[in-house]
C-alpha positions in Angstrom: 135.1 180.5 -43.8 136.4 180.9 -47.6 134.5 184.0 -49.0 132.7 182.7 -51.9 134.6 184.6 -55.1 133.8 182.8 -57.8 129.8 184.0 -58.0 128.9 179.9 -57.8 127.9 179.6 -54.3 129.6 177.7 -52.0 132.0 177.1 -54.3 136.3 177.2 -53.3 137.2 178.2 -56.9 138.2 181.8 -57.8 138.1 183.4 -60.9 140.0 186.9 -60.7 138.0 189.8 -62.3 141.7 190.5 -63.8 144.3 188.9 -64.5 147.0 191.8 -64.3 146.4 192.7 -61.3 148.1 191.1 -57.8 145.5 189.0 -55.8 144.4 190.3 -52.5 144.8 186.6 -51.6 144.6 187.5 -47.6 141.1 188.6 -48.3 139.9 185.5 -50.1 139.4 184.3 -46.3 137.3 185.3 -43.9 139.7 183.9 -41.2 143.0 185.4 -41.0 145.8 183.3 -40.4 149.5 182.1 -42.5 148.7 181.5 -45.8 150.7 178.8 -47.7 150.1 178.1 -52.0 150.7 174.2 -53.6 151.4 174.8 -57.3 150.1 172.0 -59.6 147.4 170.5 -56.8 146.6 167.2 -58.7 143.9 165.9 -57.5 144.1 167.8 -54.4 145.3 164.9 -52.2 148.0 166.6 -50.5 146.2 170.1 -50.5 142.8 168.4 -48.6 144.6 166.0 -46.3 147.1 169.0 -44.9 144.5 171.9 -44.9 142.4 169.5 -42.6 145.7 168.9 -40.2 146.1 172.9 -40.0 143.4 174.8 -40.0 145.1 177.9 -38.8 146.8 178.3 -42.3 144.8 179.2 -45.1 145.9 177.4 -49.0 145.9 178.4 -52.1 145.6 175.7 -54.7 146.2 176.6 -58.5 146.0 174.1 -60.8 146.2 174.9 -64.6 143.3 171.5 -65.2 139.9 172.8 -65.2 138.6 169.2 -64.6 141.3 168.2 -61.6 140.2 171.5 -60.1 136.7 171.1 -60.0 137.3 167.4 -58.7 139.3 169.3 -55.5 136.7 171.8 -55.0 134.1 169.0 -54.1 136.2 167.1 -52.4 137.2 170.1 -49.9 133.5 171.0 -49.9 132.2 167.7 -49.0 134.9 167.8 -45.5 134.1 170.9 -45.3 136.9 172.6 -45.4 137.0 176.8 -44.8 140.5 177.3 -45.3 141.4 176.7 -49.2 141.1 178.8 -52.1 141.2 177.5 -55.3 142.7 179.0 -59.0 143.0 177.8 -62.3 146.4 178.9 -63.5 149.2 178.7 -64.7 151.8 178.4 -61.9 154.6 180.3 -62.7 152.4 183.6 -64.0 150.4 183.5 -60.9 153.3 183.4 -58.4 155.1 186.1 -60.8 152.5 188.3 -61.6 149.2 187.9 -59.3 151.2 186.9 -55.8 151.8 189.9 -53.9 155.4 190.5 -52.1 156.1 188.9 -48.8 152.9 187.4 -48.8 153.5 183.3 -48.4 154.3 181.7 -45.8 155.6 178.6 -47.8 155.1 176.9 -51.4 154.3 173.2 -52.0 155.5 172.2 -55.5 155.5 168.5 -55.9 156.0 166.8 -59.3 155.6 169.3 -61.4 155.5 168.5 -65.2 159.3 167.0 -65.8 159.9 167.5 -69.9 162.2 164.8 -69.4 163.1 165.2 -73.1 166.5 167.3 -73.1 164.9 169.7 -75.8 162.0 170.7 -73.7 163.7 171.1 -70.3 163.7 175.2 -71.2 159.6 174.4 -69.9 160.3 173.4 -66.7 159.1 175.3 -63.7 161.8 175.1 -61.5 164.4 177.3 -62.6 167.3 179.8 -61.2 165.1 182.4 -62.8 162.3 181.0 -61.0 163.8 180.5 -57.9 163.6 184.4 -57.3 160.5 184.7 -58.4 159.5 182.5 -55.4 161.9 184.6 -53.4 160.0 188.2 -53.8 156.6 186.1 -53.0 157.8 184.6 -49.5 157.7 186.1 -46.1 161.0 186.5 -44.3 161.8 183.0 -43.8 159.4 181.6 -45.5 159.9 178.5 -47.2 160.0 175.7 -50.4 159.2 172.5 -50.5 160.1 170.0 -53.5 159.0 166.5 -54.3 160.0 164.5 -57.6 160.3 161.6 -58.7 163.2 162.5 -61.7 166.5 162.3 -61.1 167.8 164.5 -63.9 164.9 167.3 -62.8 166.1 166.5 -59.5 169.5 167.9 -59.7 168.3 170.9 -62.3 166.1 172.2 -58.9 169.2 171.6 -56.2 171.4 173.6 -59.0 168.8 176.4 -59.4 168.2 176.9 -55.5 172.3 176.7 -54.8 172.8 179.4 -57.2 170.0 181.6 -55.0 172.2 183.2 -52.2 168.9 184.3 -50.5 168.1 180.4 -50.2 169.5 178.0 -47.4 168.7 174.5 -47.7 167.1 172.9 -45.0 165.7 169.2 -43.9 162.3 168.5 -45.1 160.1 168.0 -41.7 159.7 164.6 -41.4 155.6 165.4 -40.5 155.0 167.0 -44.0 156.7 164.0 -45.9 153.5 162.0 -44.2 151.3 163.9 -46.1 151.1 162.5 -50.2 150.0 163.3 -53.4 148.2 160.9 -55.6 151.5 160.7 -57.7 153.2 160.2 -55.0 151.3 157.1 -54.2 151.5 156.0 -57.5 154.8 156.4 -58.0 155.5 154.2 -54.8 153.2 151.3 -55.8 156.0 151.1 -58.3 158.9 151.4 -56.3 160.0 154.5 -57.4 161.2 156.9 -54.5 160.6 160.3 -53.9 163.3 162.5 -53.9 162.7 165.9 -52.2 164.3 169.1 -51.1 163.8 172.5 -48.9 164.6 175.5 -48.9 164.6 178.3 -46.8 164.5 182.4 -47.8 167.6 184.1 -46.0 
C-alpha cells in the first residue's frame, strides 16, 4: 500500500515538504519492490494499465498538469492500485534534482512536448545533457524507454543517447509496446506510427 503523503487521505498524489531536497522515493511505499518513474503521465493510460500488470514494481508518475494528475489519481484509486505515486513536476528538475542516484529501475518518457518549431527545440527534454542526467538516476543496468510520434525529435533523441558512451541501445520488449498512452492511441486512429527507442545504462 502507497503511504498516503500528500495529507488528503487516500489520495496517490505527493506534495514534497521541499523541493531542494532528493525524494526518499523508496519510502513513498509501504511495499518494497523495483521502482520505475513515467515522465509526462498524460492521462495516466500507460501508467494505470502497466502498474496493474506488475504489481511487484512500484511507479512514480510526475506530471507537470495539475488537472491530468488529479484525473490519474482517481483512476488508480478507483482499481485500486497500491503501487503508484504521484508528483506534479516538472520532469527534468525532478529527475535532476529530487531523484536520488542509482535509484530507478527504468524511465518511461513517451511523447514528451516536441517544440517542433526549430527556434524552440533548445526546450526539449531529451537532450545529450539530459541523457546523463537519466544516467546518475538509474541503477546499474537500468534502463530508457522512448515513444514519439516526430520524426525530426526522433533523430534529436537517437543522436543524444549515441553520444552517451554509458548508453547501449537495445530492442524495445515487444510486451511493453502493448501497453499505450492516450496519445498513442490517438495518434494511430490517424495513422501516424510510433517510432520508439531503448536504451540501456552500461
Amino acid at each position: 500500500m502507497v503511504n498516503s503523503p500528500s495529507g488528503i487521505e487516500g489520495s496517490l498524489i505527493h506534495r514534497p515538504a521541499n523541493i531542494v531536497e532528493q525524494l526518499p522515493l523508496k519510502k513513498l511505499f509501504s511495499t518494497p519492490g523495483p521502482l520505475e518513474v513515467e515522465l509526462g503521465a498524460g492521462d495516466g493510460s500507460f501508467l494505470i494499465a502497466y502498474a496493474q500488470a506488475h504489481p511487484e514494481t512500484n511507479f512514480v508518475g510526475v506530471e507537470r498538469l495539475l488537472g491530468r494528475l488529479r484525473k490519474i489519481d482517481r483512476k488508480a484509486r478507483r482499481a485500486s492500485l497500491n503501487n503508484i505515486c504521484l508528483l506534479r513536476m516538472e520532469a527534468s528538475y525532478f529527475v535532476q534534482y529530487l531523484v536520488p542516484r542509482e535509484s530507478v529501475h527504468s524511465f518511461h518518457i513517451y511523447f514528451p512536448d516536441p517544440w517542433p518549431k526549430r527556434r524552440h527545440w533548445k526546450n526539449r527534454l531529451i537532450t545529450e545533457a539530459f541523457t546523463e542526467i537519466l544516467r546518475a538516476a538509474l541503477v546499474p543496468s537500468g534502463t530508457v524507454y522512448l515513444r514519439t510520434d516526430n520524426g525530426d525529435y526522433f533523430e534529436q533523441m537517437l543522436a543524444s543517447f549515441k553520444t552517451n558512451l554509458n548508453f547501449a541501445k537495445i530492442e524495445t520488449p515487444e510486451k511493453l509496446l502493448a501497453f499505450t498512452t492516450d496519445f498513442e492511441r490517438g495518434f494511430h486512429s490517424q495513422g501516424v506510427p510510433t517510432l520508439h527507442a531503448s536504451y540501456r545504462k552500461q
